[in-house]
N, C-alpha and C positions, 0 to 999 in steps of 0.2 A: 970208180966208174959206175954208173946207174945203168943195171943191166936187171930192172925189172919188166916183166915180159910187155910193158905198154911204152919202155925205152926206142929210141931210136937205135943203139946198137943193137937190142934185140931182136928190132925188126930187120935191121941188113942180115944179119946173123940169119936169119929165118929166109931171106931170101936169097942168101948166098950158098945155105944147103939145098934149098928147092934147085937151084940153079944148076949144082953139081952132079944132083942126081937127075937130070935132066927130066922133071919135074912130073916125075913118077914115083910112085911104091914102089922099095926098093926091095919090096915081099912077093908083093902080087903081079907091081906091073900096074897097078889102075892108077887113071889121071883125073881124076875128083874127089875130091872132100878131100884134101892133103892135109898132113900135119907134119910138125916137125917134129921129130921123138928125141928128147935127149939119152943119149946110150949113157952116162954118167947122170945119175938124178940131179935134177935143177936145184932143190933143195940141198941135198947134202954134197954138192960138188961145186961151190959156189965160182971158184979158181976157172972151172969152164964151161962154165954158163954161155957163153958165146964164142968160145973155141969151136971152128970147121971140123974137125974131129969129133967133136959130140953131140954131131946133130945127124941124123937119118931120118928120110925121107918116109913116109907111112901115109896110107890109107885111114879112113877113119875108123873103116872093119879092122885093119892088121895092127893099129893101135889098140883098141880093145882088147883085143888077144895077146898084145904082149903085156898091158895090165893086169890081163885077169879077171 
């Protein structure tokens, strides 16, 4: 399965966690600049990479902050 990030499953994948977390930061609370965070790294979690479980919903500030 092609589940590189410019994939078509990646993209439902990415709007089925917007969808869940009803299309908020699930830190802050704000509804712009969204991303999707995988809580399992994209690179070394390759098994779910598109699993609903390893996506959370983040701001563009509370992404930063959980990179560092």
């Amino acid at each position: 399965m092609n589940t590189s990030r410019n994939s078509k499953e990646y993209k439902q994948w990415r709007e089925k966690v917007l969808k869940r977390d009803g299309f908020k930061c699930t830190l802050c609370g704000a509804t712009e600049n969204l991303h999707v965070h995988h809580v399992f790294s994209y690179e070394k979690f390759e098994k779910t990479r598109i699993d609903i479980r390893n996506g959370q919903t983040v701001c563009e500030d509370c992404h930063k902050i959980i990179h560092g």
